[in-house]
N, C-alpha and C positions, 0 to 999 in steps of 0.2 A: 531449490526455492530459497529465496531469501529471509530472513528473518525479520519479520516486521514490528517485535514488538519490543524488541534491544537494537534499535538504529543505532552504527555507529560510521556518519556519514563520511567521515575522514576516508575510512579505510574503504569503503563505497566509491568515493572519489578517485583515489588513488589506483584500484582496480581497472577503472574505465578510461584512466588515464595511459597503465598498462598496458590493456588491449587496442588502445589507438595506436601504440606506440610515438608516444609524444613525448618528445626529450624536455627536460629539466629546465635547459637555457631558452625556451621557446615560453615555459611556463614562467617563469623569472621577467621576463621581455612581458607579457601581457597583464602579471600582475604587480609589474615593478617592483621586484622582491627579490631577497636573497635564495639559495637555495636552500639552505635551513630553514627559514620559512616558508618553501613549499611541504618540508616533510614534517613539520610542525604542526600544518591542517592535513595532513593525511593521519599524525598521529589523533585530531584532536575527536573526540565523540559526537562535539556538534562544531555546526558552524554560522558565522554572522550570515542572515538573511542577504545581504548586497553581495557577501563574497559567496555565499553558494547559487547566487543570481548568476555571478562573472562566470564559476564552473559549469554549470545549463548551461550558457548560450556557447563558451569552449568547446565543450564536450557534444554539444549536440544534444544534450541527455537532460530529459528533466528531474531531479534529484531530491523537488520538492514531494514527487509522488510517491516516497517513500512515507512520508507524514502523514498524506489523505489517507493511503493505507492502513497507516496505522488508528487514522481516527475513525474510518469506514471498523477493522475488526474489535477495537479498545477500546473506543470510547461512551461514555454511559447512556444507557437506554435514554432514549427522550421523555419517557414519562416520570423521570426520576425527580425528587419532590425541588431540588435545586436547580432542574435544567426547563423549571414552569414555565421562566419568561421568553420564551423562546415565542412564541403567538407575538409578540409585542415586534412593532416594524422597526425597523433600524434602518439608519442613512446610510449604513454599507452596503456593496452588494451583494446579491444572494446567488450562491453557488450553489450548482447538481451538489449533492451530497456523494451518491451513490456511483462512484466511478471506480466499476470493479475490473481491473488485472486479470488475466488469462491466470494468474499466480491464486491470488484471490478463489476465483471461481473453482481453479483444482482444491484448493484448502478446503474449501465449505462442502464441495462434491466428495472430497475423502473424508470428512467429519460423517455423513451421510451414510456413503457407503462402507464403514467402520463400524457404523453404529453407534459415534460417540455422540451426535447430535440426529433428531428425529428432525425432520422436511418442517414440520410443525416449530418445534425449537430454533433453527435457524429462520426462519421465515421472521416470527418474534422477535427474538436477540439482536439480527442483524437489518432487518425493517427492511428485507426482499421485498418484491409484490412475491406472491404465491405464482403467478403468470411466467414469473422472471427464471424465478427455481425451476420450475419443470419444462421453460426452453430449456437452460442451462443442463440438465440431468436429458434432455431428449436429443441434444447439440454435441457433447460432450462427452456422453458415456454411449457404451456400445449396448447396452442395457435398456430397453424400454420404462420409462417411467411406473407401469405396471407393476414389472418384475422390484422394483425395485420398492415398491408400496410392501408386496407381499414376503422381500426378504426380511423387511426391516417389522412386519409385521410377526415372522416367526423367530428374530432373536430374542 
């Protein structure tokens, strides 16, 4: 599983550049660069919004959904006293928020059945429906929703 809450997209890049097996001189040619400046954004932690556009549409891979991820598990509860205006309409558009990764849905099912977070806790923290959770835990785990009420009921 990936690490979603230390992105370090360079090296993300460069990975899926590997298993394409895409030469150097190919990547040079599309972003009209030297090749020191290819291994420059593999070194670097982030990258400019247009150049990690050009690597999506190369790579096939969207790279920005390491971010949603990160803001789906990171980022602060909505009812938090600085995220009030969020009600107020904005000329942008509005996005699903809630677009959870196969990666994702294992993370919050092994918090669960760990015992580090209760169905109640996550449901809250991460603003699941309650519906969503218990497909997920009925989808996903070989364990009946039930059973798993009552493990997390005797730790």
């Amino acid at each position: 599983m990936h690490n979603f809450k230390n992105i370090h997209i360079g090296k993300t890049v460069e990975t899926k550049v590997i298993e394409r097996n895409i030469e150097i001189s190919r990547l040079c040619n599309y972003f009209k660069c030297k090749e020191n400046e290819i291994h420059v954004m593999f070194s670097s932690k982030s990258l400019d919004a247009e150049v990690l556009l050009k690597w999506s549409k190369l790579l096939d891979y969207d790279f920005f959904r390491f971010y949603s991820q990160h803001l789906i598990l990171y980022a602060p509860q909505e009812n938090a006293s600085y995220n009030n205006q969020i009600n107020k309409k904005s000329s942008l558009p509005e996005f699903r928020k809630n677009i959870y990764t196969k990666e994702i849905i294992d993370s919050i099912l092994e918090m669960i059945k760990k015992g580090k977070k209760s169905k109640a806790q996550v449901i809250e923290q991460y603003r699941i429906p309650k519906t969503t959770l218990y497909k997920w835990i009925e989808k996903y785990t070989n364990e009946q929703p039930n059973e798993l009420i009552i493990k997390n009921k005797l730790k």
